[in-house]
SEROSE-225838 format. One record per residue: residue number from 1; x, y, z of N, C-alpha, C in turn. Coordinates in nm, 3 decimals. Layout:
BEGIN
<rec n="NUM" n_east="X" n_north="Y" n_up="Z" ca_east="X" ca_north="Y" ca_up="Z" c_east="X" c_north="Y" c_up="Z"/>
...
This chain:
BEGIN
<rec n="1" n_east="13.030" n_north="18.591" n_up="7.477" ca_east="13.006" ca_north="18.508" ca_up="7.362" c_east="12.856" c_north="18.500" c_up="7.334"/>
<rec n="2" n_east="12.828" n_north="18.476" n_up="7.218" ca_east="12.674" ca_north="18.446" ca_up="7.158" c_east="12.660" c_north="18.276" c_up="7.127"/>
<rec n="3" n_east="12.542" n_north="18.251" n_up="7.170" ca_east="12.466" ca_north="18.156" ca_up="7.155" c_east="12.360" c_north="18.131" c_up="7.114"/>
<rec n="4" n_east="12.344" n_north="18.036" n_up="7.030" ca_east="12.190" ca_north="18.036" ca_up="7.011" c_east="12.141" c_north="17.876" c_up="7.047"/>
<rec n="5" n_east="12.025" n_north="17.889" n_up="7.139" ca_east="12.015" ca_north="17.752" ca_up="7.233" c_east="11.824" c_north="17.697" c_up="7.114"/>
<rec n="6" n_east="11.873" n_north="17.567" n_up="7.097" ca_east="11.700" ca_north="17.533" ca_up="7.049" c_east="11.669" c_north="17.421" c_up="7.136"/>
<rec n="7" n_east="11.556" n_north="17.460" n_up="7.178" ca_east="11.461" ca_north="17.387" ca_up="7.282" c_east="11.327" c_north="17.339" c_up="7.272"/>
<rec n="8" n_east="11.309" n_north="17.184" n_up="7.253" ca_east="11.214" ca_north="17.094" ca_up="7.239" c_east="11.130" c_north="17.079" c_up="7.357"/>
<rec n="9" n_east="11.030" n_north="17.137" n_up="7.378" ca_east="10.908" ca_north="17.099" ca_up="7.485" c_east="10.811" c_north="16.978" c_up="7.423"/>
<rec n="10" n_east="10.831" n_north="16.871" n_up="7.527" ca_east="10.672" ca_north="16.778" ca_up="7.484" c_east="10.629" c_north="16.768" c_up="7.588"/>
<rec n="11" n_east="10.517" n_north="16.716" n_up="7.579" ca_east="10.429" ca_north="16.655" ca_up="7.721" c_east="10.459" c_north="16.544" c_up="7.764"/>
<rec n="12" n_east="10.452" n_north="16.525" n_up="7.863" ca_east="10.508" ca_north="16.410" ca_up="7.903" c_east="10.442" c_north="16.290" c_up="7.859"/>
<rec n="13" n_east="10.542" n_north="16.180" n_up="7.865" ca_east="10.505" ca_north="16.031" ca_up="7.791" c_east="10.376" c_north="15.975" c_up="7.883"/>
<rec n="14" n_east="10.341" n_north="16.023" n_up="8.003" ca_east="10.221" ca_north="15.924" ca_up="8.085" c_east="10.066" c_north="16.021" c_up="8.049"/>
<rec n="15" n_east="10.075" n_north="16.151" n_up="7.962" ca_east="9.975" ca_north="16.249" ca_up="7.956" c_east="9.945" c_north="16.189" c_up="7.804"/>
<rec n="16" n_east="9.789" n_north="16.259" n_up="7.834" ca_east="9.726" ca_north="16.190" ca_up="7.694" c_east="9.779" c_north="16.352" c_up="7.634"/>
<rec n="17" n_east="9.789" n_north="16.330" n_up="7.512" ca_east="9.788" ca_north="16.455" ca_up="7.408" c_east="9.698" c_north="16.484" c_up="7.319"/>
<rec n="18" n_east="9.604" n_north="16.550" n_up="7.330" ca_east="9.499" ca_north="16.586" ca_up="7.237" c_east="9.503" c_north="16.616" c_up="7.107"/>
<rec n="19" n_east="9.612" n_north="16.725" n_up="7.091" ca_east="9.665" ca_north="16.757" ca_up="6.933" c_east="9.731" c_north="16.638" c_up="6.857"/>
<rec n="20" n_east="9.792" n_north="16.560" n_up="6.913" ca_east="9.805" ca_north="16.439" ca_up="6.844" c_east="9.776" c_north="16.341" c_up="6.850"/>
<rec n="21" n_east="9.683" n_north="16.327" n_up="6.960" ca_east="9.551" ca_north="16.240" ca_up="6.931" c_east="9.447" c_north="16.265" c_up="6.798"/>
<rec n="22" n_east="9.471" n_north="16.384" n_up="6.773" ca_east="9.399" ca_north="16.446" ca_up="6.645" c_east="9.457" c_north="16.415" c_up="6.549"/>
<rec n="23" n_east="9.606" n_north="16.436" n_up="6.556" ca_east="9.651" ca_north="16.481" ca_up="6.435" c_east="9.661" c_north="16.295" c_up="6.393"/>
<rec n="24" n_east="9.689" n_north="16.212" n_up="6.479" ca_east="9.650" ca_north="16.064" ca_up="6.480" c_east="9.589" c_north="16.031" c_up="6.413"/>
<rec n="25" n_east="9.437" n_north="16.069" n_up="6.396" ca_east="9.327" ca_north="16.075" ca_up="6.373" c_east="9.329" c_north="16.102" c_up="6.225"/>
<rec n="26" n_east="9.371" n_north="16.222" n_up="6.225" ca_east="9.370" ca_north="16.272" ca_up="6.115" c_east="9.439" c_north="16.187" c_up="5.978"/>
<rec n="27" n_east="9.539" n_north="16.119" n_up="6.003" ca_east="9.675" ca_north="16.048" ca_up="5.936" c_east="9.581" c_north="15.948" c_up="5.881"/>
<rec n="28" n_east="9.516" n_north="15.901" n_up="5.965" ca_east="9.407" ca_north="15.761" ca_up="5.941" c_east="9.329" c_north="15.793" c_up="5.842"/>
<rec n="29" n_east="9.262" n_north="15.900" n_up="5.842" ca_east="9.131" ca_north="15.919" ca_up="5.799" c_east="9.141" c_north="15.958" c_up="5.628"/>
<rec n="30" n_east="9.318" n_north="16.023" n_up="5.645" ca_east="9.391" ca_north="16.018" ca_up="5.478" c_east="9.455" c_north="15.918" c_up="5.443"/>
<rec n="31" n_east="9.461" n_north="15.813" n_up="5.485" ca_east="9.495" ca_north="15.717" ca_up="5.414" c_east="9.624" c_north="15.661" c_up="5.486"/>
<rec n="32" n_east="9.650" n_north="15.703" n_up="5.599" ca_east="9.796" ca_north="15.716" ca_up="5.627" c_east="9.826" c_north="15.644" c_up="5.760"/>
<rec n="33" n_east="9.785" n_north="15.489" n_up="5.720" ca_east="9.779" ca_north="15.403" ca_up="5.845" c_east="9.903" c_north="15.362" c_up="5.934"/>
<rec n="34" n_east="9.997" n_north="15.415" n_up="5.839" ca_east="10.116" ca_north="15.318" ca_up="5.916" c_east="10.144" c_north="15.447" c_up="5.959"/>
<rec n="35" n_east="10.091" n_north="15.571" n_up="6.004" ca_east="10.154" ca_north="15.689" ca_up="6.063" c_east="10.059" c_north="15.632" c_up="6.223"/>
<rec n="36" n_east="10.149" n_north="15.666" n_up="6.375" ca_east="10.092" ca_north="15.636" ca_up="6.433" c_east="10.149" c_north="15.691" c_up="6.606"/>
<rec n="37" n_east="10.095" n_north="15.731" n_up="6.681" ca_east="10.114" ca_north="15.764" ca_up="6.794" c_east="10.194" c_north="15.910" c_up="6.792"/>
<rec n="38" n_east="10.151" n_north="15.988" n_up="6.728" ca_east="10.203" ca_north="16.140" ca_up="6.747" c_east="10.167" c_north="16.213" c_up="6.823"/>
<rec n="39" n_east="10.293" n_north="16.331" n_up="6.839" ca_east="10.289" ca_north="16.397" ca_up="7.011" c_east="10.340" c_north="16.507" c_up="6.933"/>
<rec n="40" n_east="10.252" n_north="16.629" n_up="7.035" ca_east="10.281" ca_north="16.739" ca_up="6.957" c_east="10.354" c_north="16.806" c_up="7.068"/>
<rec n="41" n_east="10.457" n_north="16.858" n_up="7.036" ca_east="10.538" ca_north="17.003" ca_up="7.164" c_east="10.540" c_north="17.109" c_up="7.077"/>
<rec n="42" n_east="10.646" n_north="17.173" n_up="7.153" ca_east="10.723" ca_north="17.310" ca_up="7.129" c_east="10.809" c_north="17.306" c_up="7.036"/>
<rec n="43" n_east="10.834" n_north="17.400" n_up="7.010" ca_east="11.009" ca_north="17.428" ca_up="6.924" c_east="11.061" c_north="17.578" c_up="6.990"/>
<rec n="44" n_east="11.136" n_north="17.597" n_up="7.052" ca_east="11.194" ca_north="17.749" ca_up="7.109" c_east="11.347" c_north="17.765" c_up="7.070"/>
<rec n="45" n_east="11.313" n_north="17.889" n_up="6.993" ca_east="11.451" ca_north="17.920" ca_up="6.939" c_east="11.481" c_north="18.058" c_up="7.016"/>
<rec n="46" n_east="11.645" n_north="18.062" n_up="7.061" ca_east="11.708" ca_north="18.227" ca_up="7.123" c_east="11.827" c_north="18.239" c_up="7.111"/>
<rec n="47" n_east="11.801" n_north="18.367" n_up="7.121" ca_east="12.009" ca_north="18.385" ca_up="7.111" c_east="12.012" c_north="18.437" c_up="7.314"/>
<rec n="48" n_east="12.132" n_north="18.404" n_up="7.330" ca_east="12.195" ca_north="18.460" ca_up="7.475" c_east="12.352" c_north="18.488" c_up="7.453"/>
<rec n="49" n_east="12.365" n_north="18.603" n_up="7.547" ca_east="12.501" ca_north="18.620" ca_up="7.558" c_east="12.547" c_north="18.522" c_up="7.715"/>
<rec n="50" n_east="12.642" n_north="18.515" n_up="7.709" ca_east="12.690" ca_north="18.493" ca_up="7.791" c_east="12.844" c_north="18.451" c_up="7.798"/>
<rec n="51" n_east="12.945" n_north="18.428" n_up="7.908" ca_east="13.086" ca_north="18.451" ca_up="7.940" c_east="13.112" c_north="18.331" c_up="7.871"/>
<rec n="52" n_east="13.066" n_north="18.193" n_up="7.886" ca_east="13.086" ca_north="18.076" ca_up="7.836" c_east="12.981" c_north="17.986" c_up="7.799"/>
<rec n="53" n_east="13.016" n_north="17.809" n_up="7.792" ca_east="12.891" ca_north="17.771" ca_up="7.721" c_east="12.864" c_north="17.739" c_up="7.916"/>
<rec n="54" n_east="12.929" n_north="17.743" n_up="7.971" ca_east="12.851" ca_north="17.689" ca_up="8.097" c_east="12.747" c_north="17.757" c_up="8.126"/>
<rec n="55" n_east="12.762" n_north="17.869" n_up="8.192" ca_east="12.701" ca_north="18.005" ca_up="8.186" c_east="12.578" c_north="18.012" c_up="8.096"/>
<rec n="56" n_east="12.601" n_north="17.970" n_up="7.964" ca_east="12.513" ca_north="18.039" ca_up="7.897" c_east="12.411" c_north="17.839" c_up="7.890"/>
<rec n="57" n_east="12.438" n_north="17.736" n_up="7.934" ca_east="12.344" ca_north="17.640" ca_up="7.982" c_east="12.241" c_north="17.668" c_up="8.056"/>
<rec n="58" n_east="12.316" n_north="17.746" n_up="8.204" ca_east="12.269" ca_north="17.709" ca_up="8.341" c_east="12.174" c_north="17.835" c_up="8.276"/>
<rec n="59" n_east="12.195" n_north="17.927" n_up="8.252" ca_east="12.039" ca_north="18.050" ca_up="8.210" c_east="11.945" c_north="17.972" c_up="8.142"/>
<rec n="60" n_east="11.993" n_north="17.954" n_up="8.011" ca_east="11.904" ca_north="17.831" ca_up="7.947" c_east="11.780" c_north="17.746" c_up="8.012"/>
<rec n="61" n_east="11.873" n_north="17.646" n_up="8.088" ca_east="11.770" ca_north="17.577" ca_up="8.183" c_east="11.704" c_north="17.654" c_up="8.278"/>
<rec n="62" n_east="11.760" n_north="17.786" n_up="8.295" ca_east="11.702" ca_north="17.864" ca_up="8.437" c_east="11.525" c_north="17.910" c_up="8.378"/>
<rec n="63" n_east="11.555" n_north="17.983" n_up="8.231" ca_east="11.414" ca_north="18.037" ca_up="8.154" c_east="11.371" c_north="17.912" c_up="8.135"/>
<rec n="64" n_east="11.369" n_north="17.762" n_up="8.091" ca_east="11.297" ca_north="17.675" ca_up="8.066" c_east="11.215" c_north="17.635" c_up="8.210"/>
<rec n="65" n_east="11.284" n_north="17.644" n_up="8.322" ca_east="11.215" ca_north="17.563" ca_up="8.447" c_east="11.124" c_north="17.687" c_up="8.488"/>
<rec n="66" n_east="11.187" n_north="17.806" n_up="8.494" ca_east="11.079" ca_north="17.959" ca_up="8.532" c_east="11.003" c_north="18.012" c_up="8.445"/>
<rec n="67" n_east="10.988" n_north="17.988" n_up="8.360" ca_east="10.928" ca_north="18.029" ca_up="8.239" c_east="10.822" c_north="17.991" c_up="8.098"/>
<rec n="68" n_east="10.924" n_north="17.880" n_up="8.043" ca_east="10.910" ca_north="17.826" ca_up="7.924" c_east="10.848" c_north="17.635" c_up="7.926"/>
<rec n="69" n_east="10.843" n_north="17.598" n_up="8.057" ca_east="10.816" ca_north="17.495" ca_up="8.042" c_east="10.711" c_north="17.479" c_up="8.165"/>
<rec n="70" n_east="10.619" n_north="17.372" n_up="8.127" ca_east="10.567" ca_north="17.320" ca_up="8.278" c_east="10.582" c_north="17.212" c_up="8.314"/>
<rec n="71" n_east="10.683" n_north="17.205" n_up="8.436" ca_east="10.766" ca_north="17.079" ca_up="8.502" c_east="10.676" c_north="16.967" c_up="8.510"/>
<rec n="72" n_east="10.565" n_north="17.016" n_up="8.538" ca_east="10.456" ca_north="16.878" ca_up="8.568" c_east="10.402" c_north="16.821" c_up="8.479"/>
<rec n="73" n_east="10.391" n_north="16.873" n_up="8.355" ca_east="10.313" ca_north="16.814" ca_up="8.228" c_east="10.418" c_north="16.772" c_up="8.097"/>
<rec n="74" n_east="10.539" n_north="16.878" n_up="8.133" ca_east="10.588" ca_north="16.875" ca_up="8.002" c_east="10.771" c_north="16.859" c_up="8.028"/>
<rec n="75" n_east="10.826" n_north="16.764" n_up="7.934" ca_east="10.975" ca_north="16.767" ca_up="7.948" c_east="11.029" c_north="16.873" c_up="7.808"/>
<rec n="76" n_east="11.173" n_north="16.871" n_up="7.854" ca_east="11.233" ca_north="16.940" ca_up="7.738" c_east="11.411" c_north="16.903" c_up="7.751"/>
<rec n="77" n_east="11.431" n_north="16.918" n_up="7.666" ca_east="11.606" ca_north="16.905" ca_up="7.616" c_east="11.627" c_north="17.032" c_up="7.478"/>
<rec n="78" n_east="11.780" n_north="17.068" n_up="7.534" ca_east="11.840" ca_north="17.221" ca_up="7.458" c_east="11.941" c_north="17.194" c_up="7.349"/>
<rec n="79" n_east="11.970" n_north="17.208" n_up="7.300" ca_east="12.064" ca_north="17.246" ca_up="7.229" c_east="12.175" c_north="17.393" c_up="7.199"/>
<rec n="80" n_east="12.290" n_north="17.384" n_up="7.227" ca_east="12.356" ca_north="17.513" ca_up="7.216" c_east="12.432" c_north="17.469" c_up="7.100"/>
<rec n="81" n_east="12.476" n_north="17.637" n_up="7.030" ca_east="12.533" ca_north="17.644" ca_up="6.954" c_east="12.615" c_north="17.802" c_up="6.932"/>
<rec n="82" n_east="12.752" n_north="17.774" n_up="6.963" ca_east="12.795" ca_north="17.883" ca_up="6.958" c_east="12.771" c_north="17.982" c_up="6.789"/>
<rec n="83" n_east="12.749" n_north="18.113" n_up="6.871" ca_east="12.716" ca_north="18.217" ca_up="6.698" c_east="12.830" c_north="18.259" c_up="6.692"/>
C-alpha cells in the first residue's frame, strides 16, 4: 500500500527560538501587536510503501528519530494518509 505521512518538527517548548523570536519582532514592528509568541519548525512531506498502516508508522517514526529530527531540541507528530 501507499502512503503519504506529513510531519511537523518544532523545537522544543523550554528552547528559545530565534526565527520566531524574529519573526515576533517583526509582527510588532508592522503594526501587528496582538500577533505574539511564534515558533518556527518543519513541514516534511513523503510517500512510503508499505504492507499496512502499522508498518508504514513504525518506518515513519524510524526516519524521524534517525534522521529527520533532533530528539534533544526538537519534537514532532505525523500524520498518515492512505494514497
Amino acid at each position: 500500500m501507499k502512503f503519504k505521512a506529513e510531519i511537523d518538527i518544532m523545537p522544543l517548548p523550554a528552547l528559545l527560538d530565534p526565527q520566531g523570536k524574529a519573526v515576533t519582532s517583526g509582527m510588532e514592528s508592522m503594526g501587528l501587536i496582538e500577533i505574539d509568541n511564534v515558533r518556527i519548525g518543519k513541514h516534511i512531506s513523503l510517500m512510503i510503501d508499505a504492507a499496512d498502516e502499522s508498518v508504514a508508522r513504525s518506518k515513519v517514526d524510524e526516519a524521524c528519530k534517525k534522521l529527520l529530527v533532533n530528539e534533544i531540541m526538537e519534537n514532532y507528530t505525523f500524520k498518515l494518509e492512505t494514497v
